[in-house]
N, C-alpha and C positions, 0 to 999 in steps of 0.2 A: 463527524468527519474530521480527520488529521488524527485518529489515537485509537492504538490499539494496545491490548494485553500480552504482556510474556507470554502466555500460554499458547499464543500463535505465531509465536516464533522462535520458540526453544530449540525445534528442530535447525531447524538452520545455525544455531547458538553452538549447538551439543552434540548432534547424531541426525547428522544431514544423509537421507537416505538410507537410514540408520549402517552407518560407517563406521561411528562414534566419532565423528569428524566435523568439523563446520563448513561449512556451506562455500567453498571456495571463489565464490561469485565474491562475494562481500569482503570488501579493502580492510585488511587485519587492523587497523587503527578504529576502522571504525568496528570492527567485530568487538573488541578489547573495551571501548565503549559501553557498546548493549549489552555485554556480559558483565559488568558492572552495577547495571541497572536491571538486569535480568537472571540472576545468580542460578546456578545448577537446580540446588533445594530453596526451598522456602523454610525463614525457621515457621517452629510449630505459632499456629492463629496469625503469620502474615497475609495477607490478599494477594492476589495475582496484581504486581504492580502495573500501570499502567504506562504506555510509551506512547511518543506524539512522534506522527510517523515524519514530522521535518522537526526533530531536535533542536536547531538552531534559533528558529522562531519557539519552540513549545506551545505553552496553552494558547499565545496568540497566532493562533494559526493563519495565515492569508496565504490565499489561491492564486498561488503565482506556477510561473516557469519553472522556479527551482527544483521542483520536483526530478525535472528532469535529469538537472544537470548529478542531482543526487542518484539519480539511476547510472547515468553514464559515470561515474566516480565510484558505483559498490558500494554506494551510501543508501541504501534502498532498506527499508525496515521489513517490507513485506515480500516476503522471495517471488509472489505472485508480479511485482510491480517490475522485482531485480530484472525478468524476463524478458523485458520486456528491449534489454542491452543485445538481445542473444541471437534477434529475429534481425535479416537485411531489412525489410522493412521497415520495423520497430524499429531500429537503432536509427536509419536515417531519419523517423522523424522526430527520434530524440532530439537527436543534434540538431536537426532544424528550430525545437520547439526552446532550446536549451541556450540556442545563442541569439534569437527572436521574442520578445515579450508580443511584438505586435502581430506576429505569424500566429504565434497560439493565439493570442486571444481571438484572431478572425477565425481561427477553426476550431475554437471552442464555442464561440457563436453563434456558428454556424451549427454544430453538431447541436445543438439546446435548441436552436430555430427548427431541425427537421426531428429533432424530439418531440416538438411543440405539433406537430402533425400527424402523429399518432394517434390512433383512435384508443378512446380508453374504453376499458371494458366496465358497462356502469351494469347495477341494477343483478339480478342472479345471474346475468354473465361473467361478472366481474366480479376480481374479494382484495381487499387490503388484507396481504401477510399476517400473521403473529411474529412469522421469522420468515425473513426473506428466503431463504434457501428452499423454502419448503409451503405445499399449498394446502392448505387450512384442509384438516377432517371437515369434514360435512356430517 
């Protein structure tokens, strides 16, 4: 949790919708930023660098608010997250969540407590992923 790969967000970097454009949701300082650290090519035998999707803390990740406020500012690393500016609902409970440490955390709480009440699916009903996006061959 808190890191992901250049490779999922080149787009937004380089050829947003493929435009050949960047992603105009995302605050140009901080674009100038991750292209930085997420360069057009890779030289030859680099790895797909890794990025921590709140920069400012990096490998020490904690699960705060911030998030938000980094959405609401084009500071968002995952274009999925940025979206989340774009919605009247979503935005209002950015801001809510952005300028309240104690509002999220009661409805982060809250949303884990009625997680907590789901039935899991055990036994051949039920499978643990290999990758989440996708339900295991049988």
């Amino acid at each position: 949790m808190g890191r992901t790969h250049c490779r999922y967000i080149w787009d937004r970097l380089y050829n947003f919708n493929n435009t050949g454009k960047r992603d105009p949701s995302m605050k140009k300082s901080f674009l100038k930023e991750m292209r930085k650290q997420c360069p057009r090519k890779l030289k030859s035998g680099q790895s797909d660098p890794l990025l921590y999707l709140n920069p400012v803390s990096g490998p020490n990740y904690k699960f705060t608010n911030t998030y938000y406020s980094r959405v609401l500012s084009g500071e968002s690393v995952l274009g999925v997250d940025q979206q989340l500016r774009f919605g009247d609902d979503t935005k209002q409970i950015s801001k809510e969540f952005a300028k309240d440490i104690e509002d999220f955390r009661g409805s982060f709480a809250l949303s884990i407590s009625r997680m907590g009440g789901l039935r899991v699916l055990t036994g051949d009903k039920g499978q643990i992923r290999l990758n989440c996006r996708y339900v295991n061959q049988k």
